[in-house]
C-alpha positions as CSV (number, residue, x, y, z in Angstrom):
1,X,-187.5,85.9,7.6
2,X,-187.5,86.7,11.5
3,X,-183.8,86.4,13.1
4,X,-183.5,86.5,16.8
5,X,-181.8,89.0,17.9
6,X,-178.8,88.8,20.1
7,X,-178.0,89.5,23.4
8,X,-174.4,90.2,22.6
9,X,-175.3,92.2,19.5
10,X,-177.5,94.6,22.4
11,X,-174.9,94.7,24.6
12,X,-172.1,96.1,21.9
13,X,-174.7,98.9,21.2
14,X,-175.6,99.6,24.3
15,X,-171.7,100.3,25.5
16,X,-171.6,102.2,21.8
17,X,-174.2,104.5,22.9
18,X,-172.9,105.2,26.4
19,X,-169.4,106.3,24.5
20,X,-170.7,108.4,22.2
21,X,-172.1,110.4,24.9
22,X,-169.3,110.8,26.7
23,X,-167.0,111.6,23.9
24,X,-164.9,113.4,23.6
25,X,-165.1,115.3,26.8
26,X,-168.4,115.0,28.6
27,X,-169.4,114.2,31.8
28,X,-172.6,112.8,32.8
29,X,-174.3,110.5,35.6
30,X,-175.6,107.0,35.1
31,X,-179.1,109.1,35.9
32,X,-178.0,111.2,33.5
33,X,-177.3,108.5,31.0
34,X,-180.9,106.9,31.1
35,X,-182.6,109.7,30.7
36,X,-180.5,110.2,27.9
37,X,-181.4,106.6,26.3
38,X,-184.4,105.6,27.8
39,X,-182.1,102.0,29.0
40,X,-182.7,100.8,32.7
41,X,-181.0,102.0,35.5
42,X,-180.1,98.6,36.0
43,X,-178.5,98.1,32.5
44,X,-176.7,101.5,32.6
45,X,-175.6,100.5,35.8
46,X,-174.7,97.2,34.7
47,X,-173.0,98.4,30.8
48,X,-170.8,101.2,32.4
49,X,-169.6,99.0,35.2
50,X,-168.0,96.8,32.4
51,X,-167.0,99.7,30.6
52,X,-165.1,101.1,33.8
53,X,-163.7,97.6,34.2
54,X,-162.3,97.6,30.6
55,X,-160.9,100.6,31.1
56,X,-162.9,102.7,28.8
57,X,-164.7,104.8,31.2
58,X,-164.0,106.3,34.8
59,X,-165.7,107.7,38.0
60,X,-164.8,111.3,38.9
61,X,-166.5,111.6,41.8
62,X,-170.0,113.1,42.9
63,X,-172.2,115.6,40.6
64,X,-173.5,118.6,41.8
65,X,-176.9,117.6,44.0
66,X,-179.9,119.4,42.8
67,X,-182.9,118.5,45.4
68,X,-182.9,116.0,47.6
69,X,-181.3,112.9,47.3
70,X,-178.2,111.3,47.2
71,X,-175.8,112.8,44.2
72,X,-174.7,110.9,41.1
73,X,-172.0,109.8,40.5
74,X,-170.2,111.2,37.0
75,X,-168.2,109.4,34.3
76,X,-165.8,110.3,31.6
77,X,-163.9,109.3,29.1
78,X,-160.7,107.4,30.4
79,X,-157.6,109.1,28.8
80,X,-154.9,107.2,31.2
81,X,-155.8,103.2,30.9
82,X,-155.6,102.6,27.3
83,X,-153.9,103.5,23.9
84,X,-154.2,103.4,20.2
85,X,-151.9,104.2,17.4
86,X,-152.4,106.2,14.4
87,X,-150.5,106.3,10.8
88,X,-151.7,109.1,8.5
89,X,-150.8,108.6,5.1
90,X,-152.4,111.8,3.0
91,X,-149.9,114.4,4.1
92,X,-147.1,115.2,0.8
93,X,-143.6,113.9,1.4
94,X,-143.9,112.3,5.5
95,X,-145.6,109.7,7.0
96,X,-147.0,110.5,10.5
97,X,-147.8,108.1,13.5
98,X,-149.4,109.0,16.9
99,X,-150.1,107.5,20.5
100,X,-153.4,108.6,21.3
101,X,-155.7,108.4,23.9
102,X,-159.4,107.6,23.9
103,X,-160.3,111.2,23.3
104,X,-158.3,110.8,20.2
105,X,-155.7,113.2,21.7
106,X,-151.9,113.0,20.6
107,X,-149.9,111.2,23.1
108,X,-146.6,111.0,21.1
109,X,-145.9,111.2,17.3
110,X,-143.6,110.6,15.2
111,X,-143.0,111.7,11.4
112,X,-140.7,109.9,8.6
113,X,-139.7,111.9,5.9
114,X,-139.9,110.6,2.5
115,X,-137.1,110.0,0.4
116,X,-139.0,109.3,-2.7
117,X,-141.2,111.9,-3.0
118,X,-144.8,110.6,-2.6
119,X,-143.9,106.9,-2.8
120,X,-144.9,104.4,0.5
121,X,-144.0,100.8,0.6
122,X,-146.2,98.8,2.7
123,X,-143.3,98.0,5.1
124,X,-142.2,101.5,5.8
125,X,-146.1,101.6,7.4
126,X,-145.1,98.4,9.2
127,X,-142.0,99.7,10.3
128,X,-143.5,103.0,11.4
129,X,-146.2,101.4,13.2
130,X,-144.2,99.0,15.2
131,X,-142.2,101.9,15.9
132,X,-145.2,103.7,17.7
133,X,-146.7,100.2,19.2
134,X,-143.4,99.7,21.2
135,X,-143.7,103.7,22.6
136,X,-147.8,102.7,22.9
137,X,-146.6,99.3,25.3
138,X,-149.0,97.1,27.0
139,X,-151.9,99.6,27.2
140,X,-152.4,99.4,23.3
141,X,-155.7,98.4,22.2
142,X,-156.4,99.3,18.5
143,X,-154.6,100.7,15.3
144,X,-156.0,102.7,12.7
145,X,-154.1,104.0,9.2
146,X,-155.4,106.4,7.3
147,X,-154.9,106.1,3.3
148,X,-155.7,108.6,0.7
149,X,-157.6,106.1,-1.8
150,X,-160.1,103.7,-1.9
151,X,-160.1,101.7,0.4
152,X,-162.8,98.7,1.2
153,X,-164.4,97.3,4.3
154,X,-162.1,94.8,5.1
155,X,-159.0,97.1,5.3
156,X,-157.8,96.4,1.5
157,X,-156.3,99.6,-0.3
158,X,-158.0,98.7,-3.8
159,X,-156.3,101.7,-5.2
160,X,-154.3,104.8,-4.5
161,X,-152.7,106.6,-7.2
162,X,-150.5,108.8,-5.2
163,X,-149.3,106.1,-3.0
164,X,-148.7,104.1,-6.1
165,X,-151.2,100.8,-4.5
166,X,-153.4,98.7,-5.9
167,X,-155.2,95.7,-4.4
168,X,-152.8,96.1,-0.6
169,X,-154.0,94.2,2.1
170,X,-153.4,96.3,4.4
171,X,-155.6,95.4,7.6
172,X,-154.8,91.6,7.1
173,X,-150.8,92.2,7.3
174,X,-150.9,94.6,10.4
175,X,-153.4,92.4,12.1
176,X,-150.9,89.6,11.1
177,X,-148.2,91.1,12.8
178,X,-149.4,92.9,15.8
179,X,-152.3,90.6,16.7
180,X,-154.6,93.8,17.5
181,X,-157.9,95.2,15.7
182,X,-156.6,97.4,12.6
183,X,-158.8,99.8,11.1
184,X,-157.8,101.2,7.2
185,X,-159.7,104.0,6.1
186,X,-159.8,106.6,3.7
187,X,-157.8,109.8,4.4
188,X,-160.8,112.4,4.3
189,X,-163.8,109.5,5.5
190,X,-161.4,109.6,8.4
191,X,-160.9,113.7,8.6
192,X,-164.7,113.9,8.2
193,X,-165.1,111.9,11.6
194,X,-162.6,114.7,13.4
195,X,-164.3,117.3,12.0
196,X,-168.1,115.8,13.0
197,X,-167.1,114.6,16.7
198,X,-164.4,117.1,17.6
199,X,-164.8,120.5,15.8
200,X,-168.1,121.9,14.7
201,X,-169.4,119.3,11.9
202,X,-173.2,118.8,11.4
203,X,-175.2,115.2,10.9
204,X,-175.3,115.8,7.5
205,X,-172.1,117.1,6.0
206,X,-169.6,116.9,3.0
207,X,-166.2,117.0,3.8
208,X,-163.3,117.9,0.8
209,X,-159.8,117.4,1.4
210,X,-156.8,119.5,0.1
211,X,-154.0,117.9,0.6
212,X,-151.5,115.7,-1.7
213,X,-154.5,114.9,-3.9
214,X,-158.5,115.5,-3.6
215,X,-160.9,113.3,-2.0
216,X,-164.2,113.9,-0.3
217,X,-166.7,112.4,1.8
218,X,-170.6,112.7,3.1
219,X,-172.2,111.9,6.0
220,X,-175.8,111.7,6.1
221,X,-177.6,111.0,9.3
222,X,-174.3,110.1,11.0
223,X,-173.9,107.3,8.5
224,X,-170.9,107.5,5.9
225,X,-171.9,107.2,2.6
226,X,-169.9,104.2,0.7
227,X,-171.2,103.3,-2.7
228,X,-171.6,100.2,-4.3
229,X,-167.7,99.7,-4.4
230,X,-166.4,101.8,-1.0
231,X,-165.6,104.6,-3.5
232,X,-167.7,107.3,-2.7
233,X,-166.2,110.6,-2.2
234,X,-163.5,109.8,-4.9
235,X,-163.1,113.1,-6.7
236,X,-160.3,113.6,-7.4
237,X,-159.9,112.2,-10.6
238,X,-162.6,113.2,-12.2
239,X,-162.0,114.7,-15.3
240,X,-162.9,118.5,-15.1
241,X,-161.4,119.7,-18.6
242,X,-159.7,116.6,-20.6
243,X,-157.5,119.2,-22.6
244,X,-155.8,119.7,-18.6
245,X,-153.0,118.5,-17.3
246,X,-151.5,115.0,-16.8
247,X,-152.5,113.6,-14.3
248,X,-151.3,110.6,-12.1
249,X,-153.8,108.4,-12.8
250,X,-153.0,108.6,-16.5
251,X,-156.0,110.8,-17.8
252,X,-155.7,114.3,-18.3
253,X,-157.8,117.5,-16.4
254,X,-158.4,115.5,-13.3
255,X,-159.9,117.8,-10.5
256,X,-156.9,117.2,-8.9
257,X,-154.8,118.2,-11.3
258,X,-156.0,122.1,-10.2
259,X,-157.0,122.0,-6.5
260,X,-154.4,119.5,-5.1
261,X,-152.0,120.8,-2.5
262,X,-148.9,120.0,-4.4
263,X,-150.7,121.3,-7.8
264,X,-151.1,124.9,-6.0
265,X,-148.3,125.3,-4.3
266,X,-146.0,124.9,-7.8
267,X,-148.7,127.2,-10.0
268,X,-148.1,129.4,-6.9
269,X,-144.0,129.2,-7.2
270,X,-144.5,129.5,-10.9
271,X,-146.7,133.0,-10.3
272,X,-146.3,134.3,-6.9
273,X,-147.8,137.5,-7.8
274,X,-150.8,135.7,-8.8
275,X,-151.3,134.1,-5.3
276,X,-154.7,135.4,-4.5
277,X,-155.9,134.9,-7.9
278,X,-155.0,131.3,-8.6
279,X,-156.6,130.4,-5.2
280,X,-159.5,131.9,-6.0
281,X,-159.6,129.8,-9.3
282,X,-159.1,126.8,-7.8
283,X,-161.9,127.5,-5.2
284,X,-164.4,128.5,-8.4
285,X,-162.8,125.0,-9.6
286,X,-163.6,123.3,-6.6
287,X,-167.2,124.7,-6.0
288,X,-168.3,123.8,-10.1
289,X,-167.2,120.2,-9.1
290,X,-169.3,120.4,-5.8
291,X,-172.7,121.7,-6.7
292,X,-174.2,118.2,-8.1
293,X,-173.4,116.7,-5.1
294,X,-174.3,119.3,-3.1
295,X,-177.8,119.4,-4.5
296,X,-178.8,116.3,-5.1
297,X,-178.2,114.9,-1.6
298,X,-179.8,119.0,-0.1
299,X,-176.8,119.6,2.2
300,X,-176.0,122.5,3.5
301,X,-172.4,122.0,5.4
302,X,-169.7,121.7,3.6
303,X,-165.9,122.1,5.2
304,X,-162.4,122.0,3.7
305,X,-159.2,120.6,5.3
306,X,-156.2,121.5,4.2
307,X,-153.1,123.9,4.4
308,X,-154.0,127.2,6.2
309,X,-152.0,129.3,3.3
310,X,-154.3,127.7,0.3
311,X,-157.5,126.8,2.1
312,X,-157.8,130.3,3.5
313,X,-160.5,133.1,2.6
314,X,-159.7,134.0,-1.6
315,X,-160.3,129.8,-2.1
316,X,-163.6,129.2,0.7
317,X,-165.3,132.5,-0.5
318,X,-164.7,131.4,-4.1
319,X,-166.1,127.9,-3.4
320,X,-169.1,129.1,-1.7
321,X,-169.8,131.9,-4.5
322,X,-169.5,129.3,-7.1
323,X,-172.1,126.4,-4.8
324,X,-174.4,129.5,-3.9
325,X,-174.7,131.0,-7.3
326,X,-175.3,127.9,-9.3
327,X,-177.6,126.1,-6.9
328,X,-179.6,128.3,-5.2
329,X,-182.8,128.2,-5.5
330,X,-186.5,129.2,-3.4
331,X,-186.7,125.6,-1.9
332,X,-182.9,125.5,-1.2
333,X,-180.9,127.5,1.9
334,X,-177.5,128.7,1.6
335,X,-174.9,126.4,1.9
336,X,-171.8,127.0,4.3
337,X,-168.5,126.7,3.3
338,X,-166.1,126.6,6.4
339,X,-162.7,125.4,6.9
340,X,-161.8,122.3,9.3
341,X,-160.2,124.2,12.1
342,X,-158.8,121.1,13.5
343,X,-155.1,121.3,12.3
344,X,-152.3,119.2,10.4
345,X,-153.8,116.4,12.9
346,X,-157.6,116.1,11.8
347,X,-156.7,113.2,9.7
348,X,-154.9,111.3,12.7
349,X,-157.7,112.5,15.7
350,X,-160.3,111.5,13.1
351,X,-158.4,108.2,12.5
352,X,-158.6,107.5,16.1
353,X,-162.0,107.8,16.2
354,X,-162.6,105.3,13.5
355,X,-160.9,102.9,15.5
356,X,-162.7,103.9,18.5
357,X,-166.0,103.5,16.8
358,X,-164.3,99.5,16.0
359,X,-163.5,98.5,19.3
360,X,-165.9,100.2,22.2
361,X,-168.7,97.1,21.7
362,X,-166.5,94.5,22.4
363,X,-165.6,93.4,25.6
364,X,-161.8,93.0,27.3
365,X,-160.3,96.2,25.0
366,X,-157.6,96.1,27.7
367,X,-156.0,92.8,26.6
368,X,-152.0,93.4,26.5
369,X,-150.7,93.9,23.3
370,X,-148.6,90.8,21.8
371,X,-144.7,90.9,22.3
C-alpha cells in the first residue's frame, strides 16, 4: 500500500543528518554540508537556520577561503544553549547523574552511594534526577537513564535482576514528573553509542560490558540490534556451566557468575596471588561465550568496558586468543578485541547521546523546563 510521505517526517531527518555531522566536534559550512548530503543549498540553509534558532547549532565565524569567492560560514555543535541530564544505573554500589552538554560532555555530576548494596528504588532515580534537573535549570531539554537490564521501546524496565525490577515504568513516571522527553536504555546499548560516536567504534561492532553484571550489545550498519523482545545482547545470564555458581537470577553458572565486576573482584580477594590468572580465565570465559555471536553475524570489532584493573591486557588478550582460535577460518579476518578507552563515564556520554539521537528532529528543543 503507498503512504505519502510527510513533510515533517523529512524535515526531522534532514536536521538528524545535519547533527550527526557535526557531532561531536566538527565544523563544517552549509557548502560543506550539501556536498556532504546531496540536500539543497536552500534546505541546508533553511534546516540549520532552525537548528541555530533552537539552539542546537551555532555560527563560528568564516572558514578558510580557498579560491575565489566569498568564504563559508562554519557551524558547530552548540555546547552553551542547552542541557540534558543523565542517570547511569550499571556502576556497583552508586548511582551517578550528570549535566551534559550537546557534545555529551559532563557539565556537573553528582553520585549517591548505596546503602543497600546493589538495591535502587525507583524514587531514589526520581530523587536523583530532580536533583540534577534543578542544577540543569531552564536550559534543560531531554533526560536519559541508563539501566542494566532489559529494557523496551517505550522506556519500561521489563527486567533487571541486579536492580531487583521487573515490569518498571520508568519513562512514563519521569516524563510524568518532569514534563520533558525521557529516554531509558540499556546500560551497555547506551555505552556502545559512546564508544561508536566518541572513541574509536566501527559501523559494525559488539560491545560487552564488565561491570556489576554482563550485558552486551551489536550494532550493525549503525542500527542497534533489538530482538523480538528488546533483549538482544542479554548475556549475562546465560548459563555457561549449570554445576556453577548461584546466580541472581536463580539459575546456576550464569556467564555472569565468572566475568562480572563484583564476581572478579571477590575471586581476586579470595586469591590475590592468582590475579593474572583468574583474569585470564575469565577472558577465555568470556571469548567461548562470544564466538557464536561473533561468527554468525561476521564481525570483526569487538570492545570491552569496564574497570581498567580487570579489563586490562591478561583478560583482552585471553578473549581475543579464545574468539581467534575457535573461529578463524580462510573466509574470516581477525577479530579485534580492544578496550573502551572512554572512562567510568562511557555509560553516561553514551546515554547522552541516546537522548540526543530522541530529540534533534523535533522542533522548539529549547522549550523551558517545567517548575
Amino acid at each position: 500500500m503507498y503512504v505519502k510521505s510527510n513533510p515533517s517526517d523529512a524535515r526531522a531527518n534532514n536536521r538528524r543528518l545535519l547533527f550527526r555531522l557535526l557531532f561531536p566536534d566538527g565544523q563544517l559550512s552549509r557548502a560543506d554540508l550539501c556536498k556532504r548530503t546531496g540536500l539543497s543549498r536552500a534546505t541546508a540553509t533553511d534546516v540549520t537556520g532552525e537548528m541555530i534558532e533552537d539552539g542546537l547549532l551555532r555560527e563560528l565565524g568564516a572558514a578558510r577561503r580557498d579560491g575565489r569567492g566569498k568564504p563559508g560560514t562554519l557551524l558547530a555543535i552548540d555546547t552553551d544553549a542547552l542541557r540534558l541530564v543523565c542517570v547511569d544505573l550499571s556502576r556497583p554500589y552508586v548511582m551517578t547523574g550528570a549535566v551534559m552538554d550537546l557534545r555529551a560532555r559532563i557539565v556537573e555530576r553528582r553520585e549517591r552511594v548505596l546503602d543497600d548494596g546493589d538495591r535502587i528504588d525507583p524514587g531514589d532515580v526520581l530523587s536523583l534526577v530532580d536533583e540534577m534537573v534543578r542544577l540543569a535549570g531552564p536550559r534543560l531539554v531531554g533526560i536519559g537513564v541508563a539501566v542494566p537490564g532489559v529494557v523496551s521501546g517505550s522506556g519500561r524496565v521489563v527486567s533487571s535482576s541486579n536492580l531487583g525490577w521487573s515490569g518498571v515504568e520508568l519513562r512514563d513516571l519521569l516524563e510524568g514528573e518532569f514534563s520533558l522527553p525521557v529516554r531509558v536504555d540499556n546500560d551497555a546499548s547506551a555505552a556502545l553509542l559512546a564508544d561508536r560516536f566518541l572513541g574509536r567504534g566501527e559501523p559494525n561492532c559488539l560491545l560487552v560490558q564488565v561491570t556489576r553484571g554482563i550485558g552486551a550489545s551489536v550494532l550493525l550498519n549503525d542500527e542497534f540490534v533489538e530482538g523480538d523482545d528488546h533483549a538482544a545482547g542479554e548475556i549475562g545470564h546465560v548459563v555457561v556451566d549449570p554445576s556453577g555458581p548461584a546466580c541472581a537470577c536463580g539459575k546456576h553458572g550464569c556467564l555472569e557468575t565468572y566475568v562480572s565486576a563484583v564476581a572478579l573482584r571477590e575471586r581476586i580477594r579470595r586469591e590475590p596471588g592468582r590475579r593474572a590468572d583468574i583474569l585470564s580465565e575469565a577472558g577465555t570465559r568470556l571469548g567461548g561465550a562470544l564466538v557464536m555471536p561473533v561468527s554468525l553475524l561476521n564481525l570483526h570489532d569487538i570492545a570491552v568496558y569496564g574497570p581498567p584493573e580487570l579489563v586490562g591486557d591478561a583478560f583482552l588478550d585471553a578473549c581475543a586468543e579464545t574468539i581467534n582460535s575457535l573461529s578463524r577460518s580462510d573466509f574470516q579476518s581477525v577479530v579485534r578485541v580492544r578496550r573502551c578507552e572512554l572512562g567510568d563515564d562511557a555509560t553516561l556520554r553514551g546515554q547522552a547521546v541516546c537522548v540526543l539521537r530522541a530529540i534533534v528532529g523535533r522542533r522548539g528543543p529549547s522549550a523551558p523546563a517545567a517548575s
